[in-house]
N, C-alpha and C positions, 0 to 999 in steps of 0.2 A: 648843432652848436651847443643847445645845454646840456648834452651828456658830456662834451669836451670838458667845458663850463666847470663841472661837477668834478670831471677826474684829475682836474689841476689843482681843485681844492682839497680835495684827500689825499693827491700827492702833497700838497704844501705844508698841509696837517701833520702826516705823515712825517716829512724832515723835520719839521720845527720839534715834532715831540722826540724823533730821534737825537739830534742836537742835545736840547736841554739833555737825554738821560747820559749822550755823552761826555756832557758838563758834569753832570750827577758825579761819575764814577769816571775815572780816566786810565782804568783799567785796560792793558791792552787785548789781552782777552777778549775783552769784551766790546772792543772797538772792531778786531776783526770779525766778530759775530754779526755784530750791527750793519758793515761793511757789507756781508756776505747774505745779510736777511736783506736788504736792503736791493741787491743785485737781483736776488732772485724775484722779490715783488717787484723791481723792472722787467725785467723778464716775460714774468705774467703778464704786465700790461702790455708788453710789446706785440706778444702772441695776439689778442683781441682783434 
């Protein structure tokens, strides 16, 4: 339960600070980057 615990709050972390940098800059560039880094660290966790 507290490894779950853990990896929902570095997910959480994880959007909230991608968010704000999407607010930062609303470049679309770099929305699709964010998008696609974002996939892939799903990804990773799914494999686990």
């Amino acid at each position: 339960m507290k490894g779950r615990f853990t990896t929902g709050v570095v997910l959480g972390s994880l959007i909230g600070a991608s968010a704000a940098m999407l607010m930062d800059n609303m470049d679309k560039k770099t929305v699709r980057g964010m998008k696609k880094k974002f996939n892939n660290m799903q990804s990773m966790f799914d494999q686990k």
